[in-house]
PAVEX-666672 format. One record per atom (N, C-alpha, C, O): residue in one letter; atom name; x, y, z. Coordinates in pm, whole numbers, m for minus. Atoms other than C-alpha are relative to their C-alpha. Layout:
BEGIN
a,CA,X,Y,Z
...
END
This chain:
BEGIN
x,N,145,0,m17
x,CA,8531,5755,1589
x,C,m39,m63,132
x,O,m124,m14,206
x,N,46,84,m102
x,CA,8509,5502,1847
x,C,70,93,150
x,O,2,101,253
x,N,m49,m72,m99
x,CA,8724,5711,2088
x,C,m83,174,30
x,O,m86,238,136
x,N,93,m113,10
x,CA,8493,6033,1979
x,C,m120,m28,100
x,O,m141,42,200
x,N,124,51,m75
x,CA,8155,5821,2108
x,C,52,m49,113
x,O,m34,m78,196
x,N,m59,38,m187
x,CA,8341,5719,2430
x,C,m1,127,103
x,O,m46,129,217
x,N,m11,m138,m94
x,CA,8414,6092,2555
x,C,m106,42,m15
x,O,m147,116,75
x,N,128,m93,m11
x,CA,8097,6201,2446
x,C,m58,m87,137
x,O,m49,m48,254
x,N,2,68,m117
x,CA,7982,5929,2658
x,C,m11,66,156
x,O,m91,111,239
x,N,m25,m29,m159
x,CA,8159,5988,2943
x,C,m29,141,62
x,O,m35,167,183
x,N,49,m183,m24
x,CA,8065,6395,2930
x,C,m135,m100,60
x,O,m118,m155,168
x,N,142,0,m15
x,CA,7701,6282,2956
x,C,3,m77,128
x,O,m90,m26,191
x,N,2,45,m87
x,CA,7760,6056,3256
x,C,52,99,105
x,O,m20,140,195
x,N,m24,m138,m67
x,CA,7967,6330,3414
x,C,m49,66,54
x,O,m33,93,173
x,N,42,m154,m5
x,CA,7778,6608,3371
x,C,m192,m44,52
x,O,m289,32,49
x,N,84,47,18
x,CA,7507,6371,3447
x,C,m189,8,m94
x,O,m299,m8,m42
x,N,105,m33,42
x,CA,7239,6434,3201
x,C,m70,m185,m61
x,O,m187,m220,m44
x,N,60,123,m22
x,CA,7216,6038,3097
x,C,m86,m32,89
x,O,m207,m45,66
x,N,130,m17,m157
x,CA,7058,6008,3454
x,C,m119,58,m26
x,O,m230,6,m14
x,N,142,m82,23
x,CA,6827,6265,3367
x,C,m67,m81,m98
x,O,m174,m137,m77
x,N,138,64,109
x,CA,6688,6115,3055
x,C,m63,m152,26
x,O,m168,m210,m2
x,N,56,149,m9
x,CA,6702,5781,3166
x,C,m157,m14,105
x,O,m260,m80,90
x,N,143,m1,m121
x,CA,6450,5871,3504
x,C,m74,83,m84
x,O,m144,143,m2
x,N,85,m90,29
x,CA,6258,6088,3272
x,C,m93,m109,m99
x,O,m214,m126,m113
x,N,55,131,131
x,CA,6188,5809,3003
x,C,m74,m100,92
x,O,m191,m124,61
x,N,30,104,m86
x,CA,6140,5535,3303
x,C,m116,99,66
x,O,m217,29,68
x,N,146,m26,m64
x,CA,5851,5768,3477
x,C,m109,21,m107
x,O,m226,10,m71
x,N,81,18,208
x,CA,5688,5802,3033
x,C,m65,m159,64
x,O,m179,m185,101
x,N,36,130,7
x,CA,5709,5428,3086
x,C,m70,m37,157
x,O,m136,m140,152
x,N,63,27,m64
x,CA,5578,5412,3410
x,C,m146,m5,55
x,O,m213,m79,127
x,N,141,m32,18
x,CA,5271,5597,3351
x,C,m62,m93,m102
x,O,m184,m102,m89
x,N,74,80,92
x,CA,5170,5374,3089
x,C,m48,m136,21
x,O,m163,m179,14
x,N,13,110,m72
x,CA,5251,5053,3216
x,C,2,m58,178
x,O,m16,m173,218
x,N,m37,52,m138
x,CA,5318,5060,3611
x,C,67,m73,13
x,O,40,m161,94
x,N,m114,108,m48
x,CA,5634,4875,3593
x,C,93,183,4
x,O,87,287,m62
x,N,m111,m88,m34
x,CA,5917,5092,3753
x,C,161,m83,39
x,O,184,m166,128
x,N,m119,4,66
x,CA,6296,5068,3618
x,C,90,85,104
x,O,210,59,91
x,N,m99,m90,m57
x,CA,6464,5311,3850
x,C,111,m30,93
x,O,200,48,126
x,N,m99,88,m97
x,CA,6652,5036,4089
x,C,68,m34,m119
x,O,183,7,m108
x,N,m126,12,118
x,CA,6827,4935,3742
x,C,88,101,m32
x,O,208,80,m51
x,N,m50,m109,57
x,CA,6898,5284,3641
x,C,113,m2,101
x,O,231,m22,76
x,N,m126,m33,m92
x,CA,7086,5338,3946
x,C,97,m103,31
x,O,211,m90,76
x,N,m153,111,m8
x,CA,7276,5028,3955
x,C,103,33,m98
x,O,225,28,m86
x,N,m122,9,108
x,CA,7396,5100,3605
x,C,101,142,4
x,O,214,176,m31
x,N,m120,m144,15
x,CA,7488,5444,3667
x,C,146,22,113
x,O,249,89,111
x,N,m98,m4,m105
x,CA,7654,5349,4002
x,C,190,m76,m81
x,O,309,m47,m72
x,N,m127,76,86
x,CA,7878,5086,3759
x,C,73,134,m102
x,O,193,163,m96
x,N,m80,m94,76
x,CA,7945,5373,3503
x,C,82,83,75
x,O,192,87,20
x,N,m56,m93,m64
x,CA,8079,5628,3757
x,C,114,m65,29
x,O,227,m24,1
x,N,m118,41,m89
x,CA,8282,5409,3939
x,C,178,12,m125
x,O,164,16,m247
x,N,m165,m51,94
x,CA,8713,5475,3761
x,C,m16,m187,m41
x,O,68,m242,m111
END
């Protein structure tokens, strides 16, 4: 199981669609509140990619 939710995972980082939802959710939340998340997003995705 735990090795199942890891590859799925790592497909979605891959194939990057995580990225996508994450900047899609963070501009939701930006319209509402005017706080912008997108210097986090990309730190974390820069950490996921990296081997």
């Amino acid at each position: 199981m735990k090795n199942k939710i890891k590859s799925i995972f790592d497909k979605f980082v891959r194939n990057g669609q995580l990225e996508k939802g994450l900047h899609k959710a963070n501009d939701m939340y930006k319209k509402k509140s005017g706080k912008d998340y997108s210097k986090y997003i990309d730190k974390g995705m820069d950490k996921l990619k990296k081997p």
